[in-house]
N, C-alpha and C positions, 0 to 999 in steps of 0.2 A: 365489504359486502358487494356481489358482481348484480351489475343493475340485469333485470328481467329479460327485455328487448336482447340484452348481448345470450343471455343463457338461450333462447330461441334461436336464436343465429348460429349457436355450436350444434345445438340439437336440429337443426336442418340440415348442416356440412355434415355433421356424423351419417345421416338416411340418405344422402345422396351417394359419399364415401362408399356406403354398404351396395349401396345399387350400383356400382360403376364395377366392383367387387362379383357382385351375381353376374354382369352381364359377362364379363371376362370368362369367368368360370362357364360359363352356358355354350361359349363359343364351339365349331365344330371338329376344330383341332388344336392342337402347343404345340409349343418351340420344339417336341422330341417328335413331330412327325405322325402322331398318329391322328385316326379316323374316326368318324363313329363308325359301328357296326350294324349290323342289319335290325340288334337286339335292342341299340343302343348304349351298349357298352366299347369302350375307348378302345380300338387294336389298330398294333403298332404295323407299320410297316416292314416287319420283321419276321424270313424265314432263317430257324435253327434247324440247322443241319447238326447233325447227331452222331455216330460212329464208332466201331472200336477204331484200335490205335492205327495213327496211318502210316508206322512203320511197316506194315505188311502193305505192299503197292496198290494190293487190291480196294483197300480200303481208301489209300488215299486218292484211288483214282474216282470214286465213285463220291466223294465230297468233293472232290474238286469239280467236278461234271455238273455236280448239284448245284454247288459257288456260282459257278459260271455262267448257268442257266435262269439262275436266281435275278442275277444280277443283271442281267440280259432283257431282264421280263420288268426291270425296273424296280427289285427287291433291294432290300438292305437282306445280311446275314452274317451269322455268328456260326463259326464252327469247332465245333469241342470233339473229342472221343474220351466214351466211357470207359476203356482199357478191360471191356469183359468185365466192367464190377459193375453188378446190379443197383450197387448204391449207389456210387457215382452217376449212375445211368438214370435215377430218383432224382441226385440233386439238379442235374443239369435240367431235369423234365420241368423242374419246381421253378428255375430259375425262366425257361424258356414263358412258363405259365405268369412268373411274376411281369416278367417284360410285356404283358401281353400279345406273344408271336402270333403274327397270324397265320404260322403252321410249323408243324415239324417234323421233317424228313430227317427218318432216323432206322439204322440198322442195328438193329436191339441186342441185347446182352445176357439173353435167356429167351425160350420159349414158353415159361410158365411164369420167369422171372417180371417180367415187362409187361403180361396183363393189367396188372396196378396201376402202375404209371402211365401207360398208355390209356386208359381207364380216366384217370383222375385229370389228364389233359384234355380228354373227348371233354367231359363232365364241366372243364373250367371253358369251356368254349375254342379250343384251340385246338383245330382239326391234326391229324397222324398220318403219315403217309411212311409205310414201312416199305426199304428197300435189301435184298437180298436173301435175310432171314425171316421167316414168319414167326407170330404166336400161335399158341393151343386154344385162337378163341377168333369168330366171326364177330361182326357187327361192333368191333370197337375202332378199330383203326380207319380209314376212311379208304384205303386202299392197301393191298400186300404183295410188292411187286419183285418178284424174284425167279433168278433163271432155273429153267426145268430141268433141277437135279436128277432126277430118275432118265430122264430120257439123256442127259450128259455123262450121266455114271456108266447108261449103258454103252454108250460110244466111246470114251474110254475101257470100257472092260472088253469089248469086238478087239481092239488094236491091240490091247494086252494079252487076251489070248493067239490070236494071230502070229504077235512077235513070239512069243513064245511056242509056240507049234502046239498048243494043246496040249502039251504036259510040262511035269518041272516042281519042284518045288519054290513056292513062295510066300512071302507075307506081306499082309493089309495091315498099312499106317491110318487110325482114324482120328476126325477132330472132335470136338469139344462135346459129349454124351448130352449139355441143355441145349446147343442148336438143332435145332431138329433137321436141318439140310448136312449133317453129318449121321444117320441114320438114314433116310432116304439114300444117300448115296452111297452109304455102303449094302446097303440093301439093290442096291441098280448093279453095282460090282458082282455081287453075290447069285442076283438074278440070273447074269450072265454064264460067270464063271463056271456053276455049281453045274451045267449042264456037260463039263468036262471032268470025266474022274479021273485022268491022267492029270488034272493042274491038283496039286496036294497044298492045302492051305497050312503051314511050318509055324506060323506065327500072326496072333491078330493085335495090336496093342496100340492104345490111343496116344497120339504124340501131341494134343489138343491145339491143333493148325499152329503146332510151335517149330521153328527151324531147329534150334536148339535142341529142344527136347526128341525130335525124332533124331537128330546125329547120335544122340546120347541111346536113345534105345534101339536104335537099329546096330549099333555096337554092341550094345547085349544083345541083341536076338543073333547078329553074326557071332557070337561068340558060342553061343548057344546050339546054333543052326548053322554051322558052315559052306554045307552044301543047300545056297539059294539060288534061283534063277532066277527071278523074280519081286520086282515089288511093284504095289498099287497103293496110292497114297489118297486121302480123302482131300488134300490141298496141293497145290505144286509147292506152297513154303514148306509144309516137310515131309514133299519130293523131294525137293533140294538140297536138308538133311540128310537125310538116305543116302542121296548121290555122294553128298561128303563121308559118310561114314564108311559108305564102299570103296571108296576111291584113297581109304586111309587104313582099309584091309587087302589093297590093291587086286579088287574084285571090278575090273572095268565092262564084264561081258553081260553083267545085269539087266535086266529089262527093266527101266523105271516109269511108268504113268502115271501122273497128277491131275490136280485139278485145278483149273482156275482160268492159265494162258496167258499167266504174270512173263514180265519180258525176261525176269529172271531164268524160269523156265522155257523160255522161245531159244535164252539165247541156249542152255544145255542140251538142248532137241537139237541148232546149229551145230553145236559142238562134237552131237553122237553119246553125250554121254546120259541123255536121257532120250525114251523114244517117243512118248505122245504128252500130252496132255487136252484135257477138253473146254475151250474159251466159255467163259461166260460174259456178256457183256457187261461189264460195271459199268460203265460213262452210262450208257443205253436205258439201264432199269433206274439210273437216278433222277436223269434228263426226264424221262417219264413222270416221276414221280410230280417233282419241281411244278412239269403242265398240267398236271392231273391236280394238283394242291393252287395253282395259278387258278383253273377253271374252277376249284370249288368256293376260292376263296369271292368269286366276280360274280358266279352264280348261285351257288349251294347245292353243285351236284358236280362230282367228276367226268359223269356219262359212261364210267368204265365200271366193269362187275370188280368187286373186292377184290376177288384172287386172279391174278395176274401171272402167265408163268412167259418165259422168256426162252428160245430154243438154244441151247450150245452148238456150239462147232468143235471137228476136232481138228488138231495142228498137229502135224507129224514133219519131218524132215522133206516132207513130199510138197509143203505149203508155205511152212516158218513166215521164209520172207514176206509172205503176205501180209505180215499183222505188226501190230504195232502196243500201244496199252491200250489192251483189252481189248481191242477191235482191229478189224482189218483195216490194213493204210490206204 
């Protein structure tokens, strides 16, 4: 039988135990770094950066811009690409929300697709800051900052008709039918174009900003269409197909115009074998975002209007050397 006086003496170590236990817990941050919040809720010192693949340059230049920037600003960051699957583009959102991020700069994977998850990150308290592609929806994201395709498309389509003297037959390579910055710009293309009835439009077909898949169908459409003068691409990656599919129908006199100002594209504008493309700044719309999601996260306002658009340049043989990724050097 345990005498009385000792069972008090466990039962006080036990209440003090628990209390040493609350205090810890109550503390203002752990071992992994994070904060309280403004709400009172734990967030980390963590921006995801988000992306398709960054085998396309463009992309990887504009998460590196963000890395960079993040990190600069005294962030930690994680960087993933959703490879254009909306699911994937879900798990990563779910993961960034589990971590508690305290933002996510992310170039989405749908225009109708990414409401949801954009949506349901707002909702978990973990601000959006959308770089290149927009959504079909205001007041979810906390900013949407991307280069002014219509007025890029049209700078691009002046040079294209130009080189081509106003007449000719040719065909429009387009990207992916849910970004919606591949509709605008071929709508900026078209604006231009349609105002010459001597340019005759031979072929329109979506190569969805794939290199591959435009080499593959710009070989049918030349198969098809032999006499081309002409192409206009909605990306310079499949410009670039194009450029290989002509150049393996030994059709070198082609007029090729893309979009983007990937170095890939700088260097075939060097080479001659393509003739413009229109830059958009990637490093420039991420780097923005980054300060924009920095000032919201310090204060709880960006100070900047939602929609954001960003102006292109155009690069022709007449500039090249000036540029470098994505930006001029």
């Amino acid at each position: 039988m345990s005498h009385p006086n000792r069972r008090l003496v466990i039962r006080a170590a036990a209440v003090l135990a628990a209390g040493a236990l609350t205090l810890t817990a109550c503390g203002s941050s752990d071992d992994s770094g994070t904060a309280k919040a403004a709400g009172g809720s734990a967030k980390s010192n963590l921006i995801a950066i988000i992306t398709p693949s960054p085998d396309n340059p463009f992309f990887k230049a504009e998460a590196d811009a963000a890395r960079k920037k993040a990190e600069s600003l005294g962030y930690q960051t994680s960087v993933a690409s959703h490879d254009d699957d909306p699911n994937k583009q879900s798990e990563l959102i779910d993961a960034a929300i589990s971590r508690k991020a305290a933002a996510i700069i992310l170039d989405n994977a749908g225009a109708d697709a990414s409401i949801g998850p954009v949506q349901k990150a707002t909702n978990a308290g973990v601000p959006v800051f959308l770089i290149d592609r927009e959504i079909n929806k205001t007041g979810v994201a906390k900013a949407q900052i991307v280069s002014n395709n219509a007025q890029g498309a049209q700078l691009a389509a002046q040079a294209f008709v130009k080189a081509m003297k106003g007449k000719g037959n040719y065909v429009e390579l387009t990207g992916k039918e849910s970004d919606t910055n591949a509709g605008v710009r071929s709508k900026g293309f078209n604006d231009v174009i349609s105002q010459y009835p001597d340019l005759k439009r031979v072929a329109r077909q979506t190569a969805n900003w794939d290199q591959q898949e435009a080499f593959a169908k710009m070989e049918t459409i030349l198969q098809r269409n032999p006499d081309v003068q002409g192409v206009i691409a909605g990306n310079d990656t499949m410009a670039v197909g194009a450029v290989a599919a002509l150049k393996a129908a030994k059709k070198t006199d082609v007029v090729v115009v893309g979009f983007d100002g990937s170095p890939d594209a700088i260097a075939q504008i060097k080479a001659g074998t393509m003739h413009a493309t229109a830059l958009q700044p990637a490093p420039l719309g991420a780097q923005r975002a980054v300060e924009q999601a920095d000032r919201f996260i310090k204060t709880g306002s960006t100070g900047q209007p939602e929609k954001q658009a960003i102006d292109c340049e155009l690069v022709d043989k007449s500039n090249a050397d000036q540029y470098g990724v994505f930006a001029r050097l």
